[in-house]
N, C-alpha and C positions, 0 to 999 in steps of 0.2 A: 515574506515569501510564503508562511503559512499560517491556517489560522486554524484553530480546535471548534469546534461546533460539537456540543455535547447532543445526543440523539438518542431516540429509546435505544436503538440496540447496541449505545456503549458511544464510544469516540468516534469522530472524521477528521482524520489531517488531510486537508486540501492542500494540492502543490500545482505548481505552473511548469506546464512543458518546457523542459528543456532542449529539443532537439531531436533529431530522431532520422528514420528512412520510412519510406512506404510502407513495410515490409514487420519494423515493429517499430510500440509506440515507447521513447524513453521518454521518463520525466524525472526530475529532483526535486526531493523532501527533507524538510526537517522535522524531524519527531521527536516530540522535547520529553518522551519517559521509555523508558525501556518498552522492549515486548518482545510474544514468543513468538514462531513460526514454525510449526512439527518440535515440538519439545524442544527447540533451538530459542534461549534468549536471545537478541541483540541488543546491546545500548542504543541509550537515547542517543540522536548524534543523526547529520547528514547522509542520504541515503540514492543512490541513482537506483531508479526502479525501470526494467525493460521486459515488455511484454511483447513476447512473439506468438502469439494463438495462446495455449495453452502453459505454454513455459514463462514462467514469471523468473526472472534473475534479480536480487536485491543487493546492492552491492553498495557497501562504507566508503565515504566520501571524506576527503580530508584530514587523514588521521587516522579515520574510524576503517577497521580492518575487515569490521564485520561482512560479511555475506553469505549466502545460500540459492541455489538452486531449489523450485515449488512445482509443482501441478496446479492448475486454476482447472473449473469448470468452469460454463459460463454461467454468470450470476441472474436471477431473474429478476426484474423488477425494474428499478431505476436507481440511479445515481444518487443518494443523500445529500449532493453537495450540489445537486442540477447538473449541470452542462460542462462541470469543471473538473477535470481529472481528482479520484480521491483516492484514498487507501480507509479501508472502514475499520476498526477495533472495538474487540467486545472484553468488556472487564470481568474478570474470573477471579474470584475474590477477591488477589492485590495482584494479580497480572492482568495486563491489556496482552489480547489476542491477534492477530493481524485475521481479517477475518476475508478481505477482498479486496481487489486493486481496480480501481473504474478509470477508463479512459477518457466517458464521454458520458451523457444522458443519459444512455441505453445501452452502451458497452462496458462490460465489467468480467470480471473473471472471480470465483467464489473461490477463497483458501480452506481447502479441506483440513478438517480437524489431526 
């Protein structure tokens, strides 16, 4: 279901839509090491990720309890993993950062520091 692609600017977990509305796009992830989000750790562990414009919701799957409410802008550039939904991380020292959540090619939304 997912696979790590090391990249200059840190990690990409790519994950496959899970389901969703018009309206926003959900997908599910598994992210195999911890990370931050606004000074917020999560564990590693299953994750439903739901983007509606600008509001990103991250929400523990299975067990995992973890979640949070974020602000995205939108990201510029393109999608590290091409055409396939991703979530990008940048490693800071011994923390991975959650750094943006891509929908598609061209759509993504950037996680402010």
């Amino acid at each position: 279901m997912t696979t790590i692609h090391k990249t200059a600017a840190g990690l990409v977990a790519a994950f496959v839509i899970g389901g969703g509305s018009a309206r926003a796009a959900e997908v599910d992830v598994k992210v195999p090491f911890p990370f931050m989000v606004h000074g917020t750790t999560l564990p590693a562990g299953e994750y439903r990720v739901e983007n509606e414009g600008s509001i990103i919701l991250i929400r523990g799957e299975k067990g995992n309890h973890a979640g949070m409410f974020v602000m995205g802008t939108p990201a510029g550039g393109q999608d590290p993993a091409g055409n396939q939904p991703a979530l990008t991380f940048k490693r800071d020292e011994n923390v991975y950062r959650l750094t943006g959540v891509w929908e598609s090619g061209s759509e993504g939304e950037q996680i402010r520091r």
